[in-house]
C-alpha positions in Angstrom: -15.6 24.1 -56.9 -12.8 21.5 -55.9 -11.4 24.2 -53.5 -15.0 24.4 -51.8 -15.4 20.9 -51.4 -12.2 20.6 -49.8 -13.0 23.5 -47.1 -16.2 21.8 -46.9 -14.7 18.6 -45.9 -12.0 20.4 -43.8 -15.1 21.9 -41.8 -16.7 18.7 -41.4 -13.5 17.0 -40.2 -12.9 19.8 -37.5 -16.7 19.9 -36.3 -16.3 15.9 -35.9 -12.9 16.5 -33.9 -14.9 19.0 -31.9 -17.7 17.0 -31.3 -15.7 13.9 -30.4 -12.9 15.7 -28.2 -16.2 17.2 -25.9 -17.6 13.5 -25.5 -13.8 12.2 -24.3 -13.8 15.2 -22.3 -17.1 14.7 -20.8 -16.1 10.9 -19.9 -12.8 11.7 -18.2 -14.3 14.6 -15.8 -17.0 11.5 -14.8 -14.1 9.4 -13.8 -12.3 12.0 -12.1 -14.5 13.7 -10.3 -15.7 10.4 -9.2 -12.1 9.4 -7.4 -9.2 11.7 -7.7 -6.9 9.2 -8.9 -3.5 10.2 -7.0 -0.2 9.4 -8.4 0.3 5.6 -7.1 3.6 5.9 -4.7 4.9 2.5 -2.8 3.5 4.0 0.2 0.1 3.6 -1.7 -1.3 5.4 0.9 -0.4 3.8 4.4 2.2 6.9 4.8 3.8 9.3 2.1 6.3 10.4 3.9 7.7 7.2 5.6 9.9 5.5 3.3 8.7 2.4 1.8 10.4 -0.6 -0.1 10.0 -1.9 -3.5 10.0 -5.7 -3.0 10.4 -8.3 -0.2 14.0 -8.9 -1.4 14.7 -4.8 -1.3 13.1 -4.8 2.2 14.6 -8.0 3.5 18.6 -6.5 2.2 17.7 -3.6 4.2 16.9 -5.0 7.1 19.9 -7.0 7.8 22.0 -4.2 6.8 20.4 -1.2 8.4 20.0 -3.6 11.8 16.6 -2.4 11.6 13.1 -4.7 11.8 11.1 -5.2 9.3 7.6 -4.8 8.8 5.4 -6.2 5.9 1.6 -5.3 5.4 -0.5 -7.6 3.3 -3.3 -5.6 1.9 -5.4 -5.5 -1.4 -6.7 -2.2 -3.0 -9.7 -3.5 -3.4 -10.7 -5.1 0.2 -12.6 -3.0 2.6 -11.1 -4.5 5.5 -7.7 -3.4 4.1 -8.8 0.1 3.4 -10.5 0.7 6.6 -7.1 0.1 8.3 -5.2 2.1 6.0 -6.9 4.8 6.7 -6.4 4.3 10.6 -2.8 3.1 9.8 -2.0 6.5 8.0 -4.1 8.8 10.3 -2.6 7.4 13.5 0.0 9.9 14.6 2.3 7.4 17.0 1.9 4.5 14.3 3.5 6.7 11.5 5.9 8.3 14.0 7.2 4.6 15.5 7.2 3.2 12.1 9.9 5.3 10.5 12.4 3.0 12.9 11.3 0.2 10.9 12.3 -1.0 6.9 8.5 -1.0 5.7 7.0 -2.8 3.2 3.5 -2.9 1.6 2.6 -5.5 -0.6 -0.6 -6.5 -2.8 0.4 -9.6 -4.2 1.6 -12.5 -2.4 5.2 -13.3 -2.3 6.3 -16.9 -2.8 7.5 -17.0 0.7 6.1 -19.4 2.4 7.1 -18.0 5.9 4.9 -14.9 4.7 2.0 -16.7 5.0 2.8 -18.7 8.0 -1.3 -19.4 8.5 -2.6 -18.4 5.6 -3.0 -15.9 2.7 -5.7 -13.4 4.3 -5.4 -9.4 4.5 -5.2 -7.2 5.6 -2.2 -9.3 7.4 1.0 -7.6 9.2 4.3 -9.3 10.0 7.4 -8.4 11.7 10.6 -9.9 10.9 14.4 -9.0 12.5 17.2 -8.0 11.1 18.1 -12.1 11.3 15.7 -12.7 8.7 13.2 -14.4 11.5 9.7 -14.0 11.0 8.2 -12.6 14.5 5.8 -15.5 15.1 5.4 -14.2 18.9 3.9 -10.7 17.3 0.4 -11.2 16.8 -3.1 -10.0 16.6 -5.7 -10.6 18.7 -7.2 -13.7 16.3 -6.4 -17.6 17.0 -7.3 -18.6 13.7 -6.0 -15.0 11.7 -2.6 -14.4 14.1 -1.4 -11.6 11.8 -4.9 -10.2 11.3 -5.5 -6.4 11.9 -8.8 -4.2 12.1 -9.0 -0.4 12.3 -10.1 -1.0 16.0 -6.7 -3.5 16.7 -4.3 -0.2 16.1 -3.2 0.5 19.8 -2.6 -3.4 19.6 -0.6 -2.8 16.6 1.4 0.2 18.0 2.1 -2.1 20.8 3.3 -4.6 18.9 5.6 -2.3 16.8 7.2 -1.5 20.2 7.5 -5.2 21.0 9.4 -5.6 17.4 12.1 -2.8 18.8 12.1 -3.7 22.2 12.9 -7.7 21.0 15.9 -6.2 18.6 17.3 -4.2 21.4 17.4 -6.9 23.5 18.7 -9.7 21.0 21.4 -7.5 19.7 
């Protein structure tokens, strides 16, 4: 009798196992199949295979020693502005092409840099800064009150700025 019980309640225990693993189940192929969640990498989507820095002080070491300008992109994960320029930022062939001359950096959080934020803390916002630790205040966007302010139609102003950045290096060096 004790030994029936016992398979009894070993039954019991796997059919409530069963029964609970299928709900998890069920809840996890919602999520996924909702948004493939991709492994986050620090390009976090603006460019997999350009090489991106960690942190501002990573990206900032670089610079100066690789003699190369940097280039920071404020953006949060969950701002549309931000992921509607992502999305032209990554797909735009010449952008990803020009920017591997360039330390890159994408951050969402704000640093405690002031000169990050030189007129304000908006995104999605994109700075330039040389090898001399300068902030590029003479690369902007197209916006007097947002002057580091992209949108997915400001990209060919962006790629132009990008060849500004060089161009300035080349000629400062």
């Amino acid at each position: 009798a004790m030994e029936k019980s016992y398979v009894s309640m070993f039954l019991l225990l796997v059919a409530i196992s069963c029964a609970l693993a299928k709900d998890v189940g069920k809840k996890e192929t919602k999520e996924t199949t909702a948004k493939p969640k991709l492994p986050q990498t620090l390009s976090r989507g603006w460019g997999d295979q350009l090489i991106w820095t960690q942190t501002y002080e990573e990206a900032l070491f670089r610079s100066k020693n690789s003699n190369k300008p940097l280039m920071i992109i404020h953006h949060l994960d969950e701002c549309p502005h931000s992921q509607a320029f992502k999305k032209v930022f990554a797909e735009h062939k010449e952008v990803q092409k020009l920017a591997e001359k360039f330390i890159l950096l994408n951050l969402v959080y704000e640093t405690t840099d002031k000169n990050l934020s030189p007129d304000g803390q908006y995104v999605p916002r994109i700075l330039f800064i040389d090898p001399s630790l300068t902030v590029r205040a003479d690369i902007t966007g197209r916006y007097s009150n947002r002057l580091y302010a992209y949108e997915p139609s400001d990209i060919s102003l962006l790629y132009s700025n990008m060849q500004k950045a060089l161009k300035l290096l080349k000629t400062e060096l």
